[in-house]
C-alpha angles and dihedrals in degrees: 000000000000145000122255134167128203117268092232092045118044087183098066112084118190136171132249139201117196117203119188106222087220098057087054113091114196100270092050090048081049088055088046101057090043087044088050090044096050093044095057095044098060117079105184127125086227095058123076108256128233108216098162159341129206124174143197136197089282111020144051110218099196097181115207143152136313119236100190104189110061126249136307093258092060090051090049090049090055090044089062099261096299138062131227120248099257094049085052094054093050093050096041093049086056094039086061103043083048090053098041086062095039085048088044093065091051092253129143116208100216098184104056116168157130093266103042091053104087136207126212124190096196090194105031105127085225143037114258095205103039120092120246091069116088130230097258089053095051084049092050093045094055094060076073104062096082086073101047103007113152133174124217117185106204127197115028109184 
């Protein structure tokens, strides 16, 4: 996965997953197109959204989403490996919004854990899980999160 931007709107930062078609045998195709379906079905702001997809002759482009600030397993890490209650409550309330409309659609995510549930800052002036930022910034950072936190699970097949 990488970031991107329009080319029209250098503000907007999105994500991208780049898929090669010839790495894809017929069952993870299969997965792909199920991944690409369910994604544009689910409309919660705890879910990763789905805003495109664009392909060439090699390659499958499926732009979401950029969830700025790692994963819940790293935050977890830099908080000393617990959260406090309250913490818990607030990512356990999204987790759930994001999983009744997952669920809504029929749809099992087989791959729950710490580090596929993302977290985005919208308006965190830098990224938590690029480098370039040192440990003691990302810590910092997360004594924010009680103000802004939101979860993003990514991936539902």
């Amino acid at each position: 996965v990488h970031r991107c931007y329009m080319k029209d709107d250098h503000k907007s930062n999105f994500a991208v997953k780049i898929i090669e078609k010839k790495s894809l045998t017929p069952r993870l195709f299969n997965n792909l197109k199920n991944e690409i379906n369910i994604l544009a079905k689910i409309n919660n702001q705890n879910v990763i959204r789905l805003h495109d997809i664009q392909r060439t002759e090699n390659r499958f482009y499926l732009i979401m989403e950029l969830c700025n600030a790692g994963d819940i397993e790293n935050l977890k890490d830099l908080r000393g490996g617990r959260f406090t209650e309250l913490e818990a409550r607030i990512i356990l309330r999204q987790l759930v919004s994001g999983f009744k409309e997952i669920y809504k659609q029929q749809v099992m995510h087989r791959d729950l854990k710490l580090a596929n549930l993302l977290l985005n800052l919208p308006e965190y002036p830098y990224d938590l899980g690029i480098k370039g930022t040192t440990k003691a910034q990302r810590k910092l950072a997360t004594d924010e999160l009680l103000k802004t936190l939101d979860i993003t699970a990514p991936g539902r097949i």
